[in-house]
GUNUMAR-666823 format. One record per residue: residue number from 1; residue in one letter; y, x, z of N, C-alpha, C in turn. Coordinates in nm, 4 decimals, padded with zeros to 6 digits, always signed. Atoms other than C-alpha are relative to their C-alpha. Layout:
<mitors>
MITOR,i,aa,nnorth,neast,nup,canorth,caeast,caup,cnorth,ceast,cup
MITOR,NUM,A,Y,X,Z,Y,X,Z,Y,X,Z .
...
</mitors>
This chain:
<mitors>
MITOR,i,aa,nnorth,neast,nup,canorth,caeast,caup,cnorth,ceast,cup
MITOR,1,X,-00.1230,+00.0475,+00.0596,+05.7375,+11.6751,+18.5537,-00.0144,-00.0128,-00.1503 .
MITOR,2,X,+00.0129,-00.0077,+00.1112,+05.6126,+11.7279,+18.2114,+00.0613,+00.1028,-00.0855 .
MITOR,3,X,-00.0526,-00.0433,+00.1008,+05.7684,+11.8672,+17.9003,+00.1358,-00.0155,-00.0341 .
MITOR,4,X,-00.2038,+00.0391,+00.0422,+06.1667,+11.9152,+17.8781,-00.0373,+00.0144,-00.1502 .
MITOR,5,X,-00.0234,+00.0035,+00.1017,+06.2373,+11.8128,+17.5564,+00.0724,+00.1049,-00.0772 .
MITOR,6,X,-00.0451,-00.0746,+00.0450,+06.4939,+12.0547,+17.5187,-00.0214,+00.1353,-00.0048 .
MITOR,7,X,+00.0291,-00.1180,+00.0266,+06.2950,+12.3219,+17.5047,-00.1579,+00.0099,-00.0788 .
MITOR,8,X,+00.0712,-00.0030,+00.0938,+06.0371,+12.4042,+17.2204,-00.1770,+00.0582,+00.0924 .
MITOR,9,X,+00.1162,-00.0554,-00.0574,+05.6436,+12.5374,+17.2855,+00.0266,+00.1528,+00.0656 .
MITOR,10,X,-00.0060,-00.1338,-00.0789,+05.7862,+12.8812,+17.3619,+00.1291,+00.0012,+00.0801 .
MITOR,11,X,-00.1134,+00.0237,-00.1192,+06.0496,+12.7807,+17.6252,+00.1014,+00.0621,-00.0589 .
MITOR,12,X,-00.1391,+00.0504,+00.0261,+06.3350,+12.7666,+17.4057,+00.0866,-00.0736,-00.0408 .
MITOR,13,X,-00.0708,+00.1181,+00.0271,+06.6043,+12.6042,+17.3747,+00.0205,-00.0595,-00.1504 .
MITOR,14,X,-00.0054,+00.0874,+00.1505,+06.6552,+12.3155,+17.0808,+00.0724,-00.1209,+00.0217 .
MITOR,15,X,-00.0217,+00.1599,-00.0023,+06.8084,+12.0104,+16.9759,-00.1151,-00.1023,+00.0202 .
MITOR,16,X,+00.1070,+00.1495,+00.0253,+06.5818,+11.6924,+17.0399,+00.0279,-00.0495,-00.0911 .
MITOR,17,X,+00.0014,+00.0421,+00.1177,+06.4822,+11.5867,+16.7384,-00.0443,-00.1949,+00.0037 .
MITOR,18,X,-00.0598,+00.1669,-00.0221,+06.5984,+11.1866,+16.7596,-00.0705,-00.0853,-00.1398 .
MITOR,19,X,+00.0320,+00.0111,+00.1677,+06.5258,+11.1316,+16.3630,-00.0543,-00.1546,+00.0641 .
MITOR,20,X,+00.1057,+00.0937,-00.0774,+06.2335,+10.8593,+16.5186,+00.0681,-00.1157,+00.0586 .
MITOR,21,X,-00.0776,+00.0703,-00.0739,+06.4354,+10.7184,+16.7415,+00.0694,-00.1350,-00.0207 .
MITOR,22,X,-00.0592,+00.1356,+00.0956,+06.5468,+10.3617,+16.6860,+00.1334,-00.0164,+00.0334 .
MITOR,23,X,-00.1500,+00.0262,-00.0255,+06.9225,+10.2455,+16.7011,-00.0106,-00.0534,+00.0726 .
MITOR,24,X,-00.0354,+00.1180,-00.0764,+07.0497,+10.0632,+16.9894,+00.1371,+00.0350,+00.0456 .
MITOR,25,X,-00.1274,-00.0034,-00.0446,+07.3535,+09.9811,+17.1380,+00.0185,+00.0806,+00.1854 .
MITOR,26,X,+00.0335,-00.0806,-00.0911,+07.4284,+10.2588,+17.3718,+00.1664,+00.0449,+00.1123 .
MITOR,27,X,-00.1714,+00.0221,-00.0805,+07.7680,+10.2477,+17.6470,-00.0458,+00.1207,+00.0966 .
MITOR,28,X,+00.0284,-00.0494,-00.1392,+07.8241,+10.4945,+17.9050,+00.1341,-00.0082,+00.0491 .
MITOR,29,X,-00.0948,+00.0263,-00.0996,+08.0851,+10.4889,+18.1881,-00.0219,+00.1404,+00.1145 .
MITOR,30,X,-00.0176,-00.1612,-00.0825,+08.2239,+10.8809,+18.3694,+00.1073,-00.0850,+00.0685 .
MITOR,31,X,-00.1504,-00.0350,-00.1066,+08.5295,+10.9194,+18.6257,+00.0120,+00.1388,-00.0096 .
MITOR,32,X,-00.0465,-00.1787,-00.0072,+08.6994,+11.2214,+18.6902,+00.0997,-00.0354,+00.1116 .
MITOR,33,X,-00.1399,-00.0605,-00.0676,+08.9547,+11.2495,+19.0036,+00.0411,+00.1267,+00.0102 .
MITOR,34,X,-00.1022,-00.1131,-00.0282,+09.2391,+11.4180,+19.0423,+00.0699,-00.0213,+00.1489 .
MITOR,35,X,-00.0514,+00.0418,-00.0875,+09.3651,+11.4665,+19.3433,+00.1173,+00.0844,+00.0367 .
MITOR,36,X,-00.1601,-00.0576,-00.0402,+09.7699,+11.5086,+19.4485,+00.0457,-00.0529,+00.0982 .
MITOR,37,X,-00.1136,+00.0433,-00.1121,+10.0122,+11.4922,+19.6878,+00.0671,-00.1270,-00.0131 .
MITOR,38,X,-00.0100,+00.0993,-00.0232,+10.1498,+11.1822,+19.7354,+00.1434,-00.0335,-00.0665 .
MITOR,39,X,-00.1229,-00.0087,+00.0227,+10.5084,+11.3113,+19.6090,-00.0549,-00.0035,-00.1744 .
MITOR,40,X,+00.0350,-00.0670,+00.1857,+10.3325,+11.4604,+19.2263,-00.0650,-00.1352,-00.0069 .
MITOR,41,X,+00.0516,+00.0967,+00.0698,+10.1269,+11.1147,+19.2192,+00.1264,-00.1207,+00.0034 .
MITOR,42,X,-00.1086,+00.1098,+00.0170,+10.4462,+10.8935,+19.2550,+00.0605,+00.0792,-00.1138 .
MITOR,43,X,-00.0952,-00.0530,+00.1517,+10.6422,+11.0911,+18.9573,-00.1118,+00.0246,-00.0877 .
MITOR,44,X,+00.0870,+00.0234,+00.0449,+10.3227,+11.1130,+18.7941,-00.0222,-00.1588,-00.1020 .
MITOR,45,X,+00.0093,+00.1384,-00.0148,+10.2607,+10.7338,+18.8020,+00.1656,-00.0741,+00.0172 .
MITOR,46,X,-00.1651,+00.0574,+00.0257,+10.6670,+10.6734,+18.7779,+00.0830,+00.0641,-00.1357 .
MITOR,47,X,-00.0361,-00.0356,+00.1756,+10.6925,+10.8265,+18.4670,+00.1195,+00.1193,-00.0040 .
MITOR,48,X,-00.1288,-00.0805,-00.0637,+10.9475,+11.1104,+18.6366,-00.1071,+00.1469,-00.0337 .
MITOR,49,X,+00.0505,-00.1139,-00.0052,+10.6995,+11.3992,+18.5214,+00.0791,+00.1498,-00.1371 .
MITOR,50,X,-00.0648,-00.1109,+00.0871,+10.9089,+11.7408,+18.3748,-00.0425,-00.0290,-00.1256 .
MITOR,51,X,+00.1075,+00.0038,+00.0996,+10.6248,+11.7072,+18.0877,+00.0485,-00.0903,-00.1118 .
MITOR,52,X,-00.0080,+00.1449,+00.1230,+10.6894,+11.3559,+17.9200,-00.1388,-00.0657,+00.0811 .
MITOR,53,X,+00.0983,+00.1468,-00.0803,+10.4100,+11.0649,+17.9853,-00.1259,+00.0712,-00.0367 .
MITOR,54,X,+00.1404,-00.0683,-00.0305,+10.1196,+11.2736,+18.1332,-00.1442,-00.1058,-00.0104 .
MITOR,55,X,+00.1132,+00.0706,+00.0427,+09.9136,+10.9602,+18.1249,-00.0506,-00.0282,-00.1353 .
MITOR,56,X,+00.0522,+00.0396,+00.1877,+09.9191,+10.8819,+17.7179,-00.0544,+00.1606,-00.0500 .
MITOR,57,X,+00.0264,-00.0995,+00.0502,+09.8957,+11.2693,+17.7039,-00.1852,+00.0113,+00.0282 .
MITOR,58,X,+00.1510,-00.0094,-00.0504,+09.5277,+11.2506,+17.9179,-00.0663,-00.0920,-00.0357 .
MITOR,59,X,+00.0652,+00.1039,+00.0820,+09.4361,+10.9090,+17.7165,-00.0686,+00.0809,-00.0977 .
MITOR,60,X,+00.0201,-00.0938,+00.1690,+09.4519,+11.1026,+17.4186,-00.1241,+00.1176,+00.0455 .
MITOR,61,X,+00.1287,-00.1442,-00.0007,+09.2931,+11.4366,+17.5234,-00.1693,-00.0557,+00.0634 .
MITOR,62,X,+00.1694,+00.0684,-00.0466,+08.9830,+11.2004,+17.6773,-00.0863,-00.0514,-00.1172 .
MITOR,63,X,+00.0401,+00.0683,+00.0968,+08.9560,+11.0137,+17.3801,-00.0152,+00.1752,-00.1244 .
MITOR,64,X,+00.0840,-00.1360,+00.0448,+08.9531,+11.3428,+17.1527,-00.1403,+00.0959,+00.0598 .
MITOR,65,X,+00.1354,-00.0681,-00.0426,+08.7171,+11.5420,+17.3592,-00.1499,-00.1015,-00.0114 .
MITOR,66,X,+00.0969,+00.0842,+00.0318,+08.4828,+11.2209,+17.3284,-00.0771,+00.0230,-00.1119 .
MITOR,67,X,+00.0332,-00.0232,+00.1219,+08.4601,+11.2874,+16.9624,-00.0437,+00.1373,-00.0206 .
MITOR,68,X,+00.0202,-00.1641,+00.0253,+08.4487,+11.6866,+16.9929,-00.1302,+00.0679,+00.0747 .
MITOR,69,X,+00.1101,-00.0440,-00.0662,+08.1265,+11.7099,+17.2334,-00.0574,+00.0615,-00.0322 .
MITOR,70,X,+00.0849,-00.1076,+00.1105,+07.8963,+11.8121,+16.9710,+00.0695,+00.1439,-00.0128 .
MITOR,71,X,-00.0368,-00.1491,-00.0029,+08.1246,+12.1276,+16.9377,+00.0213,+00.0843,+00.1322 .
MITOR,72,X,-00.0907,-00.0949,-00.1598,+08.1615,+12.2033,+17.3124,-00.1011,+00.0294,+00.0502 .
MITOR,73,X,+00.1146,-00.0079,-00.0751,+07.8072,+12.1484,+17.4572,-00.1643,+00.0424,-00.1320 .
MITOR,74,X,+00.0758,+00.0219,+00.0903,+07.5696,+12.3075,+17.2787,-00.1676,-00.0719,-00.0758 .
MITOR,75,X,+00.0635,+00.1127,+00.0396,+07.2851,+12.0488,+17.2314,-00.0031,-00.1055,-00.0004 .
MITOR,76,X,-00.0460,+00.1274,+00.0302,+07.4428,+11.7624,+17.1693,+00.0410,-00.0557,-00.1329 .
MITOR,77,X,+00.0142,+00.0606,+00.0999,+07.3776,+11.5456,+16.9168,+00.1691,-00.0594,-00.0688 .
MITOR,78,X,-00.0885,+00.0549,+00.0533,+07.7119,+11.4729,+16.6601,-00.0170,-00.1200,+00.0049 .
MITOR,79,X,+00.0134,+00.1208,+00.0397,+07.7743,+11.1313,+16.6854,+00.0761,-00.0803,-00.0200 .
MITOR,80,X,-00.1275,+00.1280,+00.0220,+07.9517,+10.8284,+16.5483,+00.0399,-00.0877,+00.1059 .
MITOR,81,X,-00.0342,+00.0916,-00.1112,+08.1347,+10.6642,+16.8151,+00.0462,-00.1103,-00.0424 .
MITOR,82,X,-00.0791,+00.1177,+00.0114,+08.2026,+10.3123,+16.8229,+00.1494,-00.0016,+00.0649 .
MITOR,83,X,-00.1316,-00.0283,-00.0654,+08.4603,+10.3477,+17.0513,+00.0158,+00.0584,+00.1394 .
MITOR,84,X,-00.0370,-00.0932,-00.0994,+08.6211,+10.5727,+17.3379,+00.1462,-00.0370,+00.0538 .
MITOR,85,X,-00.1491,+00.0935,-00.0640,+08.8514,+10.4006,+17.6057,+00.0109,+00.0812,+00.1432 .
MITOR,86,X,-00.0132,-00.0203,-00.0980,+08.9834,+10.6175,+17.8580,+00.1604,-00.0666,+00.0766 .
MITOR,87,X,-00.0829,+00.0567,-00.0944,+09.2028,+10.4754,+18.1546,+00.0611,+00.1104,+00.1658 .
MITOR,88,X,-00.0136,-00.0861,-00.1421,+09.3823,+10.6439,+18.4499,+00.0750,-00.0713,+00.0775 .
MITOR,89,X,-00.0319,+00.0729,-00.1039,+09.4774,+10.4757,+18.7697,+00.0310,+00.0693,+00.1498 .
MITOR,90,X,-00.0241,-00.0848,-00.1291,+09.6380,+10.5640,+19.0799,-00.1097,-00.0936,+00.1598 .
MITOR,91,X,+00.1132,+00.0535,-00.1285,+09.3816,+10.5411,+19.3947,+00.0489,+00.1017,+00.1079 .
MITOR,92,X,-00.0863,-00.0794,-00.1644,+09.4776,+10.7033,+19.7571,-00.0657,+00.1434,-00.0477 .
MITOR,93,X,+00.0386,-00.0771,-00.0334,+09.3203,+11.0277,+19.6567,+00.1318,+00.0548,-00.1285 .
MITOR,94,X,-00.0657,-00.0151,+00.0697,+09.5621,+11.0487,+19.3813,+00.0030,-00.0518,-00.1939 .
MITOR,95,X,-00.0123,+00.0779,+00.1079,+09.4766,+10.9621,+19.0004,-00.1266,-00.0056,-00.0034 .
MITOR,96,X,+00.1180,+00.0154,+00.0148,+09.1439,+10.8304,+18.9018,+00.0130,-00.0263,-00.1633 .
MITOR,97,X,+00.0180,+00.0021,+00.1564,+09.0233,+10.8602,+18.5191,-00.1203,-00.0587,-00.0222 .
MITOR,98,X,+00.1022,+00.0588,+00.0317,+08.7696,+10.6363,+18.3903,-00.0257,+00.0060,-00.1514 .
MITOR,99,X,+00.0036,-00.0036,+00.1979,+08.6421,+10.7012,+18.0067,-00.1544,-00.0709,+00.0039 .
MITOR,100,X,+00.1167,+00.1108,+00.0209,+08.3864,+10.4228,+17.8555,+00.0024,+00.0459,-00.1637 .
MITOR,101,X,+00.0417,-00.0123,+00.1576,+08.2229,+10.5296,+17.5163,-00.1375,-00.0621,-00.0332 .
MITOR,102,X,+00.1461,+00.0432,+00.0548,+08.0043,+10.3477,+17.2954,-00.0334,+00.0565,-00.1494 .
MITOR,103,X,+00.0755,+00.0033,+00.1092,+07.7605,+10.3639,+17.0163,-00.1230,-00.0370,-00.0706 .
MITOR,104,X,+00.1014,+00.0789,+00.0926,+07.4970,+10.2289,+16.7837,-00.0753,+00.1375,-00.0198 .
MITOR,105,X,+00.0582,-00.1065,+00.0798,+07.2361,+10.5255,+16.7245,-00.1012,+00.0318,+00.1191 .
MITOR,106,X,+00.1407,-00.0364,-00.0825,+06.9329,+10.7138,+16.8723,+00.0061,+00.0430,+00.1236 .
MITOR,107,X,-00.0292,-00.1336,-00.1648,+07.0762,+10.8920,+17.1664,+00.0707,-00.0518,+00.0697 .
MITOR,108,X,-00.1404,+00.0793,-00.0806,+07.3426,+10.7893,+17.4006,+00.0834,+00.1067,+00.0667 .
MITOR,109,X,-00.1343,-00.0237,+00.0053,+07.6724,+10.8506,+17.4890,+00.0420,+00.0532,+00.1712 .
MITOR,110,X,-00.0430,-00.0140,-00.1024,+07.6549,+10.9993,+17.8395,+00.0818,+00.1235,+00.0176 .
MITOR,111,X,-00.1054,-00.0858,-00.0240,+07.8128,+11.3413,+17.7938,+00.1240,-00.0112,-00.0643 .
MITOR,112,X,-00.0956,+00.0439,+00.0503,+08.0509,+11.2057,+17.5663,+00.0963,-00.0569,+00.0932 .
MITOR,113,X,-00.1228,+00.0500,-00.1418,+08.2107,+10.9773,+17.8844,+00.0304,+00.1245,+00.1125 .
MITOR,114,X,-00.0123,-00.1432,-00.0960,+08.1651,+11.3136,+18.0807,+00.0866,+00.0725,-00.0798 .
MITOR,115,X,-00.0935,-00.0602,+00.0018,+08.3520,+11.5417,+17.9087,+00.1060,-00.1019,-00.0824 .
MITOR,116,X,-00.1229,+00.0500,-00.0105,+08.6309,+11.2539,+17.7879,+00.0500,-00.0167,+00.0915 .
MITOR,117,X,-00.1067,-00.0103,-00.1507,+08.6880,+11.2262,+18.1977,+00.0468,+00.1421,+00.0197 .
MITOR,118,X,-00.0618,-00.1831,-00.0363,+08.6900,+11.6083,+18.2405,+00.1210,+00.0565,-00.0774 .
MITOR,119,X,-00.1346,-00.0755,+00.0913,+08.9380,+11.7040,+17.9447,+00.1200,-00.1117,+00.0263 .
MITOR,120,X,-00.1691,+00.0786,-00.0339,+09.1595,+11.3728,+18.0271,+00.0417,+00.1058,+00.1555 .
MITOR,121,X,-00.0122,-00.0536,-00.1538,+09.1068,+11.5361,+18.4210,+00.1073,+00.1171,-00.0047 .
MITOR,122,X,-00.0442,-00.0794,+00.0118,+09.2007,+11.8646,+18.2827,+00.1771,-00.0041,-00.0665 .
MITOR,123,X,-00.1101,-00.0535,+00.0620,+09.4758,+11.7931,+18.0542,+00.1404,-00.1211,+00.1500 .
MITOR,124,X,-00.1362,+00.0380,-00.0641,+09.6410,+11.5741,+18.3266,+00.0185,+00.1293,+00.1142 .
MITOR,125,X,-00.0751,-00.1073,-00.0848,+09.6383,+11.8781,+18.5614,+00.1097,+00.0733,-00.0981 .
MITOR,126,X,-00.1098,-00.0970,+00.0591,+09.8320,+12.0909,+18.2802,+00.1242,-00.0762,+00.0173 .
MITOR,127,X,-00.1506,+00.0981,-00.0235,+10.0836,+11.7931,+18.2965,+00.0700,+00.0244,+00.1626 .
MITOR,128,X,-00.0396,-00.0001,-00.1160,+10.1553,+11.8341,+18.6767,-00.0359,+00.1113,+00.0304 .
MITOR,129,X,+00.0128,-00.0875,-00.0227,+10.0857,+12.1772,+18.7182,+00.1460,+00.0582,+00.0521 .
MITOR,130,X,-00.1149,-00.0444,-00.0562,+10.4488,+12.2541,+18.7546,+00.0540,-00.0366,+00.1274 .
MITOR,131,X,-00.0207,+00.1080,-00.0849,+10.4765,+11.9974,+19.0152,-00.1062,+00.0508,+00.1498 .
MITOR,132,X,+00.1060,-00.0166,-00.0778,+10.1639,+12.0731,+19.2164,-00.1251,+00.0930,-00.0558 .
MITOR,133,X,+00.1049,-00.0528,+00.0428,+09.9435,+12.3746,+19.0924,-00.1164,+00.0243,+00.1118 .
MITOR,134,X,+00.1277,+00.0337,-00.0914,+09.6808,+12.3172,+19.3939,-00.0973,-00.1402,-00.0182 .
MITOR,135,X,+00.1082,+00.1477,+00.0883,+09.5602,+11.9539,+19.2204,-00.1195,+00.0735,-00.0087 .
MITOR,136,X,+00.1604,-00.0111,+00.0067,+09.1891,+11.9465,+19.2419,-00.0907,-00.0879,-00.0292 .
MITOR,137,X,+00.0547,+00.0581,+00.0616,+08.9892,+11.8326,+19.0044,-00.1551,-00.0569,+00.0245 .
MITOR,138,X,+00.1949,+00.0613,-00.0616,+08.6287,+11.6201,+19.1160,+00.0031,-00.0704,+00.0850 .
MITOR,139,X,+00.0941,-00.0320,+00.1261,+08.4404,+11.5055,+19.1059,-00.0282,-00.0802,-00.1278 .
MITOR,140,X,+00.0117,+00.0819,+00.0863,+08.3558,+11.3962,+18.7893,-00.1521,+00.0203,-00.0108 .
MITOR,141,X,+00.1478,+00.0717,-00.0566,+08.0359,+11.1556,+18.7865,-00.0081,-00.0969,-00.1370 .
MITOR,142,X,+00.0159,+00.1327,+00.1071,+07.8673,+10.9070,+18.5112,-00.0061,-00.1172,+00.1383 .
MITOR,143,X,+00.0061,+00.1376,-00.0416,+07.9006,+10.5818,+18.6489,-00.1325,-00.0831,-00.0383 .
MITOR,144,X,+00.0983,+00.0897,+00.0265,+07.6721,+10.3784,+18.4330,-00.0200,+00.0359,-00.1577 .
MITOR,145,X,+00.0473,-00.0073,+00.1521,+07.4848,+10.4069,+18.0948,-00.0456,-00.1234,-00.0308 .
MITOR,146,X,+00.0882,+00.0515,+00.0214,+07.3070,+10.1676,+17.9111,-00.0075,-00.0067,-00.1681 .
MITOR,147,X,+00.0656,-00.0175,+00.1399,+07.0624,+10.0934,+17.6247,-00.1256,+00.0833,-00.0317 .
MITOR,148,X,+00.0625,-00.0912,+00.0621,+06.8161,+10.3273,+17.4831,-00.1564,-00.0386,+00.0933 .
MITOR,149,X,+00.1510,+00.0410,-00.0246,+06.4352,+10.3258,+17.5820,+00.0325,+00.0009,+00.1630 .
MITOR,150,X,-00.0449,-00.0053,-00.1447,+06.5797,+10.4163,+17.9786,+00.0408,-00.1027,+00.0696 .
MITOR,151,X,-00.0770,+00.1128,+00.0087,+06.7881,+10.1168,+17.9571,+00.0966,+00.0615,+00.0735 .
MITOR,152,X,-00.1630,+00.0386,-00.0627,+07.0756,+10.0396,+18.2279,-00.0693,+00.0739,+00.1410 .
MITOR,153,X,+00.0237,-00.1016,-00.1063,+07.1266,+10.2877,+18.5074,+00.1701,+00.0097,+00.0598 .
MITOR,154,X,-00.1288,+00.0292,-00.0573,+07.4378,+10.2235,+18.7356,-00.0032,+00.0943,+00.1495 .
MITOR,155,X,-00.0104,-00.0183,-00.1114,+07.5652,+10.4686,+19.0195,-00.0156,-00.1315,+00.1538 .
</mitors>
């Protein structure tokens, strides 16, 4: 298998040092379901939630956590995002969250779409928690990356 990068000559852990690395244009694509009852995803998705509008609340918290990675995971490269577009949609299992982040730089943007689906995932359970505290969150999956020396890689 070779040499994990993220770990140095004496098997520990490190940042990958990118420096080298050339810029390219780098997208990735997560999900996250949630899954509810059929009663919590109609007031959910009807805008009838105790809370206020649980969906702009889990836009937001997707799109923040996008930007906050670097502080959550610890070897992950800070990076400038071009941009971070999360979406949530109702599908028969109950809500589906899709977050798409890009960027220009050495590394790419796949845990960035991972944890913007997981913290939108999460913060829409706190929204319906009153409603349905058995919601169950997963799974959350990358979809698709592309760019970087790997290129394009699509579930």
């Amino acid at each position: 298998m070779g040499r994990l990068p993220h770990l140095d000559a004496d098997g520990h852990a490190r940042m990958v040092d990118v420096g080298a690395k050339p810029d390219t244009d780098r997208v990735a694509v997560a999900e996250a379901t949630v899954h509810l009852n059929s009663s919590t995803a109609e007031a959910l998705f009807g805008g009838q939630l105790p809370k206020g509008d649980a969906l702009a609340v889990a836009r937001i918290a997707g799109i923040q956590a996008a930007k906050k990675t670097a502080d959550l995971i610890p070897l992950c490269h800070p990076l400038a995002l071009t941009s971070s577009q999360v979406d949530v949609e109702r599908c028969d299992e109950g809500a589906r969250i899709t977050a798409r982040v890009a960027t220009t730089g050495p590394t790419g943007v796949e845990m960035e779409a991972l944890t913007a689906a997981s913290v939108a995932a999460l913060a829409l359970y706190d929204m319906v928690k009153g409603l349905e505290r058995g919601a169950v969150i997963g799974p959350v999956q990358l979809l698709e990356k592309s760019g970087g020396r790997s290129g394009e890689w699509v579930r």
